[in-house]
Backbone as CSV, one residue per row, in Angstrom:
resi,resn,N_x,N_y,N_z,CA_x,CA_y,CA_z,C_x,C_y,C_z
1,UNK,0.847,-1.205,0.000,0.000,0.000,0.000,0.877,1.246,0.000
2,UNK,0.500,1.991,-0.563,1.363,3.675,-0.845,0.892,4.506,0.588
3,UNK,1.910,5.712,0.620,1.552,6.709,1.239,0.307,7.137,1.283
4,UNK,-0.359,7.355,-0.269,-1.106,7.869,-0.265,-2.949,7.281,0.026
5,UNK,-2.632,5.989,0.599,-3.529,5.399,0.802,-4.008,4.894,2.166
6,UNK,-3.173,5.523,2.959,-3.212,5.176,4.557,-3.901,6.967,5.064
7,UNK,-4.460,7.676,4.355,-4.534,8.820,5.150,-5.670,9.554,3.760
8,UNK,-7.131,10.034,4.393,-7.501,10.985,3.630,-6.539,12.170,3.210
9,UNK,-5.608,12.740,3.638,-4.768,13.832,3.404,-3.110,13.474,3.916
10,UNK,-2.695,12.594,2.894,-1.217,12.026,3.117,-0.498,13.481,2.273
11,UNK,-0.682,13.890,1.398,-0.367,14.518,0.700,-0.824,16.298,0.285
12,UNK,-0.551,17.062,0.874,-1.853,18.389,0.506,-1.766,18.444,-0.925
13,UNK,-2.586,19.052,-1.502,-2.749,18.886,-3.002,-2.345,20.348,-3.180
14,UNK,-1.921,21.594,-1.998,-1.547,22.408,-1.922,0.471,22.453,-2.099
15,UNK,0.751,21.524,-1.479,2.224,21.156,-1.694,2.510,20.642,-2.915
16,UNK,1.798,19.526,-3.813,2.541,19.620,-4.928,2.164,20.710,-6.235
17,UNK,1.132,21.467,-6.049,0.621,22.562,-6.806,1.738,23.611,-6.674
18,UNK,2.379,23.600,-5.251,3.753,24.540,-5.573,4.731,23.729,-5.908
19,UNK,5.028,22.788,-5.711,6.093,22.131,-6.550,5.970,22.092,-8.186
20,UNK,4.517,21.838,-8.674,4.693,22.212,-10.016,4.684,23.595,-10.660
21,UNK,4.594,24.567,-9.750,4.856,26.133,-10.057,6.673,25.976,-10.071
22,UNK,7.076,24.959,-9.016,8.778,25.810,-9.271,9.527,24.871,-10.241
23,UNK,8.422,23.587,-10.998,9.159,23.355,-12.181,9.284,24.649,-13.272
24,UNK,8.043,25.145,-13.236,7.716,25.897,-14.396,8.768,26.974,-14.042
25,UNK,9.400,27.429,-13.002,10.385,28.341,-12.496,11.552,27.592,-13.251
26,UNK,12.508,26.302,-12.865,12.939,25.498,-13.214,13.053,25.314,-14.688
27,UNK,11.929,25.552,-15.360,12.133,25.176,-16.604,12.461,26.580,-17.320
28,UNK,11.728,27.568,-17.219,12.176,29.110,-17.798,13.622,29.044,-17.689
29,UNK,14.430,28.930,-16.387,15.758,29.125,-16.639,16.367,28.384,-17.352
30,UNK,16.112,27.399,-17.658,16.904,26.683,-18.356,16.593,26.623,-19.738
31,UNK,15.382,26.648,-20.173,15.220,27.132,-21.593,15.395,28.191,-21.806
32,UNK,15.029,29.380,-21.235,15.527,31.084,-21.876,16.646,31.087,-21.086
33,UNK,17.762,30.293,-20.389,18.895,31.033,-19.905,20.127,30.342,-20.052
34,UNK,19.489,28.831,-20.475,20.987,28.079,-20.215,21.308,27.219,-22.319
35,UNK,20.189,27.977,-22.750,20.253,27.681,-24.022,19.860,26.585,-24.525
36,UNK,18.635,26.174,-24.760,17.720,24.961,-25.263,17.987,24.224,-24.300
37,UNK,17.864,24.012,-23.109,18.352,22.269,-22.691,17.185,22.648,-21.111
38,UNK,16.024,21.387,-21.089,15.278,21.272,-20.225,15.726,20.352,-19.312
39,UNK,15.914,20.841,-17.986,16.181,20.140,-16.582,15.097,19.480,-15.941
40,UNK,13.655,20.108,-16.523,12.776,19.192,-15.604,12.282,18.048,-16.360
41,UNK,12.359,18.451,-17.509,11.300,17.478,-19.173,12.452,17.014,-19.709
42,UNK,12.580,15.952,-19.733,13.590,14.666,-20.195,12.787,14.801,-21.781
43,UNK,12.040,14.435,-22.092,11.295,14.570,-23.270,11.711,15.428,-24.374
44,UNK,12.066,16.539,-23.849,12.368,17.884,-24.721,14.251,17.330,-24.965
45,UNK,14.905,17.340,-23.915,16.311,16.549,-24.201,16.411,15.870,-24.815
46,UNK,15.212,14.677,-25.216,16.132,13.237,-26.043,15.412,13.969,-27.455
47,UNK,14.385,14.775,-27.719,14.347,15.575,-29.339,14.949,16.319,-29.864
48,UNK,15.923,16.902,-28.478,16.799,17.817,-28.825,18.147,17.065,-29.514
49,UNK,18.383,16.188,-28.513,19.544,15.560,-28.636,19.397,14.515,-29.917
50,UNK,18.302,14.387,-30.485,18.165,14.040,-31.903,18.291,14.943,-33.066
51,UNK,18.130,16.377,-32.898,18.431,17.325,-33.589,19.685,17.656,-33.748
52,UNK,20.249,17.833,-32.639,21.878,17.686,-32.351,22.577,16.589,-32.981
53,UNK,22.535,15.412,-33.211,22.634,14.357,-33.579,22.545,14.290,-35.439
54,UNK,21.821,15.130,-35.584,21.437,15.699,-36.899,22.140,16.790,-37.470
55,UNK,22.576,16.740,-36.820,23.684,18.212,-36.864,22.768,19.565,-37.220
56,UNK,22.021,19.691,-36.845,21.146,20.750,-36.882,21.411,22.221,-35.987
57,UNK,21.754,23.177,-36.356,22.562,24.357,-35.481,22.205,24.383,-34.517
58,UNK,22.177,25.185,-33.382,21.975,25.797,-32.292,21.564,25.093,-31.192
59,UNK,21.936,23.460,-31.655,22.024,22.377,-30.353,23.073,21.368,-29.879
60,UNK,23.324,21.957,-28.513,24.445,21.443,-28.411,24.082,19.529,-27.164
61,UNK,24.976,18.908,-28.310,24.530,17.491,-27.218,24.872,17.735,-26.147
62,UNK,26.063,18.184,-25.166,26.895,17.567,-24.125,25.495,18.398,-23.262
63,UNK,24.963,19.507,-23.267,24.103,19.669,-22.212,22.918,18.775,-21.922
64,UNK,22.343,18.418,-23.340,21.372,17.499,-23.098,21.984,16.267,-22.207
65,UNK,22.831,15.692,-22.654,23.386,14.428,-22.185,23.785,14.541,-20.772
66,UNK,24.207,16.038,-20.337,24.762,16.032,-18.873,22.912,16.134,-18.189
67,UNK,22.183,16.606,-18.725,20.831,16.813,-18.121,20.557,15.439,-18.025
68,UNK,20.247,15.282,-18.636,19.798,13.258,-18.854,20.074,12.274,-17.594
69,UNK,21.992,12.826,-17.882,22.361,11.989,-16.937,22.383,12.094,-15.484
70,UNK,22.099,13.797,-15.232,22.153,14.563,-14.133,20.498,13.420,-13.374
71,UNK,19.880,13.702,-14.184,18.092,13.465,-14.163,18.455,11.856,-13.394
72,UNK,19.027,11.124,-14.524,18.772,9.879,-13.435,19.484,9.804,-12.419
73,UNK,20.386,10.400,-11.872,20.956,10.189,-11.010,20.715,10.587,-9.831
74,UNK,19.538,11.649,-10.335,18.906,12.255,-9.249,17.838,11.011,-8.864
75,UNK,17.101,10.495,-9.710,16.019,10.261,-9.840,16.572,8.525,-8.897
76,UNK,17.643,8.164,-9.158,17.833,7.157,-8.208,18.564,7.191,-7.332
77,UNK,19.029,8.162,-6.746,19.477,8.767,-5.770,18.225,8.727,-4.798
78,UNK,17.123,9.191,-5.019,15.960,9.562,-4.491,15.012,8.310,-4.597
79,UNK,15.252,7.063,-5.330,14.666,5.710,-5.579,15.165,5.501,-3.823
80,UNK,16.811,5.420,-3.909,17.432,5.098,-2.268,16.963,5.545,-1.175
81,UNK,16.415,6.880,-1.166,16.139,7.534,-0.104,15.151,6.734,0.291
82,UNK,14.099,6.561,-0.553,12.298,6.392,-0.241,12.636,5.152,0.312
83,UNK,13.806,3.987,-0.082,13.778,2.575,0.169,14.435,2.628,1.912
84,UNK,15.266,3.600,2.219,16.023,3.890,3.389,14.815,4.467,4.171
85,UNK,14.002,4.225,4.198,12.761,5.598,4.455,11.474,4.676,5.136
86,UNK,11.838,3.501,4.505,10.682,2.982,4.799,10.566,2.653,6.004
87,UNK,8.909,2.556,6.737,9.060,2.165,7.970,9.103,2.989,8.827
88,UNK,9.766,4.371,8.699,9.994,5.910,9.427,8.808,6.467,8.954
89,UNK,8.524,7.862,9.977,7.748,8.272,9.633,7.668,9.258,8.171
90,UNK,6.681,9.369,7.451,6.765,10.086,6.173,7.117,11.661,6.146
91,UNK,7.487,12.553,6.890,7.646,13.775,6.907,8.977,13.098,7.422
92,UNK,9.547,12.596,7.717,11.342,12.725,7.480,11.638,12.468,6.200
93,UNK,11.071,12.019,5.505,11.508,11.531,4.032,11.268,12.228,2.734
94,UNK,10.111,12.763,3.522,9.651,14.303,2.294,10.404,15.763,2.566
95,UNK,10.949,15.932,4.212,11.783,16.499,4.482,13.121,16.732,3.993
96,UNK,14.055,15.375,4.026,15.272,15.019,3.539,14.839,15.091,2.038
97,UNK,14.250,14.960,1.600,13.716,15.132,-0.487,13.688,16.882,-0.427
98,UNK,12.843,17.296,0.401,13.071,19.025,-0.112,14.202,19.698,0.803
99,UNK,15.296,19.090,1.321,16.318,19.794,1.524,17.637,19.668,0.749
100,UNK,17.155,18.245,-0.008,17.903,18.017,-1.136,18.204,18.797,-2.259
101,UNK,16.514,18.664,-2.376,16.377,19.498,-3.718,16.621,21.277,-3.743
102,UNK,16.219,21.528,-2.059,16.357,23.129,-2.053,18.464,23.284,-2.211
103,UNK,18.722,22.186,-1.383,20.161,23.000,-2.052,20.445,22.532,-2.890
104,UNK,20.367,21.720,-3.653,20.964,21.721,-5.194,20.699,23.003,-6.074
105,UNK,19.440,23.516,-5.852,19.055,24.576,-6.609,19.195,25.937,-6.053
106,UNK,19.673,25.665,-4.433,20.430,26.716,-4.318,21.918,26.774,-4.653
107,UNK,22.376,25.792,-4.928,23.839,25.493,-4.982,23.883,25.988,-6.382
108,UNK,23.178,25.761,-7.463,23.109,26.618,-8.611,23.075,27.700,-8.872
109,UNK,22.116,28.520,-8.289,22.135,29.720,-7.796,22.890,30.532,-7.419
110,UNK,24.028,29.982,-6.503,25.217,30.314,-6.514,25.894,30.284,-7.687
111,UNK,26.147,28.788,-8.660,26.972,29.132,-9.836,26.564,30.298,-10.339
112,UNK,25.239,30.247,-10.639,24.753,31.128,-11.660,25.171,32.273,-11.694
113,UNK,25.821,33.123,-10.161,26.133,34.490,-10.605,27.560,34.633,-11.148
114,UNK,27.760,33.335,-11.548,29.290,33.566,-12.472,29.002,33.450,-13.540
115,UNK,27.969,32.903,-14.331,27.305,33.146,-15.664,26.586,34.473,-16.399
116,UNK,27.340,34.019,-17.538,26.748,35.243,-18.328,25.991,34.843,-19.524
117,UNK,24.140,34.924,-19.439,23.105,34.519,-19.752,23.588,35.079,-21.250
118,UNK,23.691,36.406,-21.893,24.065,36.814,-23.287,24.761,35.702,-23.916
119,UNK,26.279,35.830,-23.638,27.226,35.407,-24.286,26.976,33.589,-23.659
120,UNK,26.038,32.894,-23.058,26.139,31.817,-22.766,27.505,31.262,-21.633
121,UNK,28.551,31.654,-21.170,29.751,31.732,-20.323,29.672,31.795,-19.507
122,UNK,30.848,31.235,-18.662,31.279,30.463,-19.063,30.827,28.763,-19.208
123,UNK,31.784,28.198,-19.899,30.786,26.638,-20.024,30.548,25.809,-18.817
124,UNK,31.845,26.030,-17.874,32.089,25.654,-16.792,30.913,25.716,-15.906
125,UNK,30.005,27.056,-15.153,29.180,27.720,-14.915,27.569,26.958,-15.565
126,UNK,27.972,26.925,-16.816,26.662,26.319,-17.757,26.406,25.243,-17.480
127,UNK,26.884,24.666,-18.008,27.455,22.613,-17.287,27.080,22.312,-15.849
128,UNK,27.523,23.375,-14.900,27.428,23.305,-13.583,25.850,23.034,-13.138
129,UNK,25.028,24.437,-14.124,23.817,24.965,-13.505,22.652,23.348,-14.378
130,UNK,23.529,23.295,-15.023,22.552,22.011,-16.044,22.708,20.817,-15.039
131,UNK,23.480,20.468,-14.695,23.751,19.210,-13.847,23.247,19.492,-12.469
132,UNK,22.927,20.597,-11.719,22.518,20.662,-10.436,20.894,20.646,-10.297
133,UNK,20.297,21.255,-11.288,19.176,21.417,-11.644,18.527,20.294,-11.937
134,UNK,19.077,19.374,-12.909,18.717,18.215,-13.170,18.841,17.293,-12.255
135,UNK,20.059,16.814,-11.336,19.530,16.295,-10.229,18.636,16.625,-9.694
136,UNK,18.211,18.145,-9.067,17.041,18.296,-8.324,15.393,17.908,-8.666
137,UNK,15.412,17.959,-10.199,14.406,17.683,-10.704,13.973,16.310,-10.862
138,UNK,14.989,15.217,-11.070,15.436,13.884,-10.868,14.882,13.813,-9.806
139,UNK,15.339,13.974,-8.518,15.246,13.621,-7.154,13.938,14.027,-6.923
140,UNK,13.295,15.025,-7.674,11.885,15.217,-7.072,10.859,14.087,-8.396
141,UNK,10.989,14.049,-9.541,10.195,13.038,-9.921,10.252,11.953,-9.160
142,UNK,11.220,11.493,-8.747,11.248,9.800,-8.629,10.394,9.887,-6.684
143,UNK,11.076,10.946,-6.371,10.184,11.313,-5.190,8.499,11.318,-5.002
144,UNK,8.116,12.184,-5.886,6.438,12.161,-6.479,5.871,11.158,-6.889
145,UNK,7.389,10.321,-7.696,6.435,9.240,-8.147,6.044,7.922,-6.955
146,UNK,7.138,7.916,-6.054,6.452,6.925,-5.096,5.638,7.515,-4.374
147,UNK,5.367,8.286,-4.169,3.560,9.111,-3.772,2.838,8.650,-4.019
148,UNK,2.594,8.623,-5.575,1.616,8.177,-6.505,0.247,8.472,-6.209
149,UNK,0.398,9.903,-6.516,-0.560,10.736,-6.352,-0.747,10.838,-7.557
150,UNK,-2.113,10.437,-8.225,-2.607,10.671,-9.624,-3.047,12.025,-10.148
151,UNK,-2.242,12.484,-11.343,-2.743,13.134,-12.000,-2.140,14.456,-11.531
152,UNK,-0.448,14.443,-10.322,0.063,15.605,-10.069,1.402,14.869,-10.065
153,UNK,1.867,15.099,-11.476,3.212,14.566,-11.319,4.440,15.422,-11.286
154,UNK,3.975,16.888,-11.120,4.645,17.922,-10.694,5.377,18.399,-12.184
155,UNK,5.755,17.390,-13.281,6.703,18.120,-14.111,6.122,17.976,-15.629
156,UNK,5.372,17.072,-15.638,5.055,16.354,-17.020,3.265,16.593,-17.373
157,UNK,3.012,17.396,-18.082,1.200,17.366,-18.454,1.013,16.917,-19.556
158,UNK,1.523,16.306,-20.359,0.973,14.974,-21.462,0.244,14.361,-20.779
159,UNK,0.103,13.627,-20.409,-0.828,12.696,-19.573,-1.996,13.597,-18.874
160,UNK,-1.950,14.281,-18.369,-2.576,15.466,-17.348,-3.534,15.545,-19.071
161,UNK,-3.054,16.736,-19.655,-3.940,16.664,-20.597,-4.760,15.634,-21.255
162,UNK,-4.062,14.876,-21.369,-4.984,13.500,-22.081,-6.110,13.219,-21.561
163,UNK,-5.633,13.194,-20.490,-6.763,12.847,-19.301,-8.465,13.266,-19.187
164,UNK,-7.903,15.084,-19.179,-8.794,15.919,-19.314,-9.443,15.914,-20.200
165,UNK,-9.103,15.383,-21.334,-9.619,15.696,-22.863,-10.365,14.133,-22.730
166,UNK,-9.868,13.035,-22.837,-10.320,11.655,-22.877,-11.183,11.107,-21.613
167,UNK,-11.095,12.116,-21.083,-12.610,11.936,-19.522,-13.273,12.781,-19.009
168,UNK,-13.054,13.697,-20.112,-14.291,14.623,-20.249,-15.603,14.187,-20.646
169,UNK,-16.547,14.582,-20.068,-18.230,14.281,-20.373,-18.886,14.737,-21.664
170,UNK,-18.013,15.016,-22.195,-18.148,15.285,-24.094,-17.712,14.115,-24.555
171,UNK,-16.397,13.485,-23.915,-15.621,12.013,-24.667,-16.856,11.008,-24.144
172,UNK,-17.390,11.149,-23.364,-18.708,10.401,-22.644,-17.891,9.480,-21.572
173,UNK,-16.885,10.666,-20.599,-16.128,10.233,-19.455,-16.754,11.056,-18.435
174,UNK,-16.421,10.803,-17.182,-16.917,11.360,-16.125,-16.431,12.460,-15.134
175,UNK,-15.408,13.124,-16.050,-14.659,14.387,-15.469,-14.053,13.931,-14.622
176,UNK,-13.135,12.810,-14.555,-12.442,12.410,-13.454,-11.175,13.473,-13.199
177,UNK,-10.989,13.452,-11.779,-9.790,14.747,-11.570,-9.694,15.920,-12.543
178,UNK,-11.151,16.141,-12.723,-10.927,17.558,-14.184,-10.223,18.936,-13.211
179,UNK,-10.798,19.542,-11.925,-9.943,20.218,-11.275,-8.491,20.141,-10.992
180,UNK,-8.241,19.121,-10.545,-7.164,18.573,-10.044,-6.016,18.867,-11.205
181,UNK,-6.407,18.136,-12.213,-5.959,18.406,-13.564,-5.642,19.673,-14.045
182,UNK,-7.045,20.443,-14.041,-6.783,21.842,-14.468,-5.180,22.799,-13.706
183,UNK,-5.987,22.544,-12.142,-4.977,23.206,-11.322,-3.518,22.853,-11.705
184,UNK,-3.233,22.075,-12.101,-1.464,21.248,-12.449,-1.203,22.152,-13.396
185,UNK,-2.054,22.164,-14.787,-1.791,23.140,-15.982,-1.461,24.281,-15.653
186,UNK,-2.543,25.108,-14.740,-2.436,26.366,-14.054,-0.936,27.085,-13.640
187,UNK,-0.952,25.763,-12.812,0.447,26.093,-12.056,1.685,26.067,-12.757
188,UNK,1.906,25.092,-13.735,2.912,25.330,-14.464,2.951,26.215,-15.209
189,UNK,1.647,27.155,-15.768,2.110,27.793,-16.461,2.193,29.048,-15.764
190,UNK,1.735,29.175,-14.402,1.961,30.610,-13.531,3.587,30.692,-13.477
191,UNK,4.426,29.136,-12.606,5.290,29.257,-12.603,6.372,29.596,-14.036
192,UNK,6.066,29.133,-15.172,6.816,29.180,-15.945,6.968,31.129,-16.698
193,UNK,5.790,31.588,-16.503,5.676,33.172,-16.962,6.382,34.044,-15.608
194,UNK,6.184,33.596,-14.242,6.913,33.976,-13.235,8.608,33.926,-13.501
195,UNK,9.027,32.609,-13.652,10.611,32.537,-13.792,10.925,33.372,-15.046
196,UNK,10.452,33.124,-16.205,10.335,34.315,-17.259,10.782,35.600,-17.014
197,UNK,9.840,36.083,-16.831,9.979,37.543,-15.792,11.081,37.934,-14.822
198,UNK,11.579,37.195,-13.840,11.971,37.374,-13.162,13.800,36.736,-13.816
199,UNK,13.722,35.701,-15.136,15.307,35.882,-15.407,15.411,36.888,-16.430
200,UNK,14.578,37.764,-17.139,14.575,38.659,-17.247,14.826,40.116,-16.990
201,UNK,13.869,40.659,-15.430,14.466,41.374,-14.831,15.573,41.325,-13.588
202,UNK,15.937,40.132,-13.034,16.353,39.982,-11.411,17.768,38.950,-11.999
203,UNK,17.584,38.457,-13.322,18.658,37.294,-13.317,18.506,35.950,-13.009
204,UNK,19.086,34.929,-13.197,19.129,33.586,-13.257,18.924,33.253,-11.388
205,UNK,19.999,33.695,-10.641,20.213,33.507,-9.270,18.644,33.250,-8.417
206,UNK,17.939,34.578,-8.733,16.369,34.939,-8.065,15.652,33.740,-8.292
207,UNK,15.107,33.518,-9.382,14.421,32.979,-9.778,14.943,30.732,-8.770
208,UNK,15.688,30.938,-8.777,16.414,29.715,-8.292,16.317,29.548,-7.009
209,UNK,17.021,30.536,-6.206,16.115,30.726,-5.161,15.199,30.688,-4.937
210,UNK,14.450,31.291,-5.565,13.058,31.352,-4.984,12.211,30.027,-5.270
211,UNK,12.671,29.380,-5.732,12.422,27.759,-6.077,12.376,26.704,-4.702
212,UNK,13.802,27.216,-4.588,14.499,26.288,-3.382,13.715,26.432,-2.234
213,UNK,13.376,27.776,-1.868,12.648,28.504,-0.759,11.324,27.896,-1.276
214,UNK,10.547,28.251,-1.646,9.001,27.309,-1.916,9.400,25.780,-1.555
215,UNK,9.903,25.164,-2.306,10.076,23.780,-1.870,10.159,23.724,-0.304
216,UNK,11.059,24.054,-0.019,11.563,23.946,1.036,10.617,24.593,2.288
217,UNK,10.093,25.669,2.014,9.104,26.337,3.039,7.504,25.457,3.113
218,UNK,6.816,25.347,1.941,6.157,24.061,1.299,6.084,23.363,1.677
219,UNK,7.383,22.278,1.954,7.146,20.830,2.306,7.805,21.105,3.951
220,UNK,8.161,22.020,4.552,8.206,22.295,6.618,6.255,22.480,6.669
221,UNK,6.027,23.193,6.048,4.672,23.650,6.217,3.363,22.606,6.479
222,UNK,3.545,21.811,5.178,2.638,20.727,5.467,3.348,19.619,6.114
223,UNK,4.406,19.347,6.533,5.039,18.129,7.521,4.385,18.490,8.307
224,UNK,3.884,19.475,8.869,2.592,19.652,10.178,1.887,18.886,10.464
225,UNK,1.260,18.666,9.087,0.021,17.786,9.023,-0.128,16.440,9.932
226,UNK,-0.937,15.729,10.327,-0.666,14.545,11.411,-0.415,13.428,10.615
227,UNK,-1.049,13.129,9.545,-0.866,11.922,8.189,0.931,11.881,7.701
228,UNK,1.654,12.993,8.291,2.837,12.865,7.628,3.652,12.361,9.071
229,UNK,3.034,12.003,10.134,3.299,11.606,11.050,3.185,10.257,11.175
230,UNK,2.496,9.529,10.308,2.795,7.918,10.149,3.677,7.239,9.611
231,UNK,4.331,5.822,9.492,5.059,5.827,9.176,5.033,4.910,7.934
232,UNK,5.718,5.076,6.808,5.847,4.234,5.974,5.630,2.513,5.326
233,UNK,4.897,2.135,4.521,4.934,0.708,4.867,6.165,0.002,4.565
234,UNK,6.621,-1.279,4.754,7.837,-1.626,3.802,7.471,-2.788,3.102
């Protein structure tokens, strides 16, 4: 049995609604700042890295490939945690996941003010912010996904959409999670016009921060809750 099945409210549906706002943070920087290469959407990397592959201009493999690889390593890095986890109560484990993830993406944040977003520079800096990011994003899918909380997978709305469209009461479905759904879309795209904006006017650094800080303030906030006070099955 999952977390999410031992507790009417294992999960606030308020905590991962900001986690999928600071992909969409997450993802602005890295598409308008670090030059085509997505840290949260693996998806967008392996088309890229087929274009690249194609020799097609203005894509470079080694970022995709360091994202990729950044991604799983996060992503089973964070497989370990949940397995080390079990049995404890669930707010140490969602705890240790958003202090992970808040400093990796603060630890970027830091690179970042040695980068220069124009001229792309240095690579060192670039490379850095691609690989820290992508772990964090890693470490939080594989995190969400043993939740298995339907229909909030914090980074990915292919599915989310499908959903909506193929169980809608027009498809002659029953609006299953049509809110739930909606709200995910919402949020990614608040977060993604937010980070926009803000690596725009404030720089790469802000926007990263302010990532880390949501996560991190987010998941102290609802560890309150008494459901995150049980403990894990194994």
């Amino acid at each position: 049995m999952s977390p999410t099945d031992r507790s009417p409210s294992p999960l606030p549906m308020l905590l991962l609604l900001l986690l999928t706002v600071t992909t969409g943070l997450v993802d602005a920087i890295s598409v308008l700042g670090l030059g085509k290469v997505f840290t949260a959407n693996m998806t967008g990397n392996i088309v890229f890295l087929g274009f690249a592959a194609a020799g097609t201009p203005g894509f470079h493999p080694l970022s995709y490939v360091l994202a990729i690889g950044g991604f799983l390593i996060g992503a089973f890095l964070a497989g370990r945690t949940g397995k080390r986890h079990e049995g404890r109560p669930l707010h140490r484990w969602l705890m240790t996941a958003a202090v992970v993830e808040a400093a990796l993406l603060w630890a970027a944040a830091l690179v970042s003010c040695t980068f220069d977003v124009a001229s792309q520079s240095p690579d060192t800096a670039l490379f850095g912010i691609v690989v820290l990011t992508a772990l964090a994003m890693g470490f939080r899918n594989a995190t969400v996904r043993q939740l298995k909380v339907p229909d909030l997978t914090t980074t990915v709305l292919t599915l989310t959409l499908t959903g909506l469209a193929a169980d809608s009461s027009a498809a002659g479905g029953a609006n299953t999670n049509w809110a739930r759904r909606c709200a995910s879309v919402v949020a990614i795209f608040l977060g993604a016009a937010l980070g926009a904006l803000l690596l725009a006017h404030a720089g790469m650094a802000v926007p990263l921060a302010l990532a880390g800080l949501l996560i991190l303030g987010g998941t102290m906030a609802c560890a309150l809750h008494p459901a995150y006070r049980q403990s894990i099955p194994v």
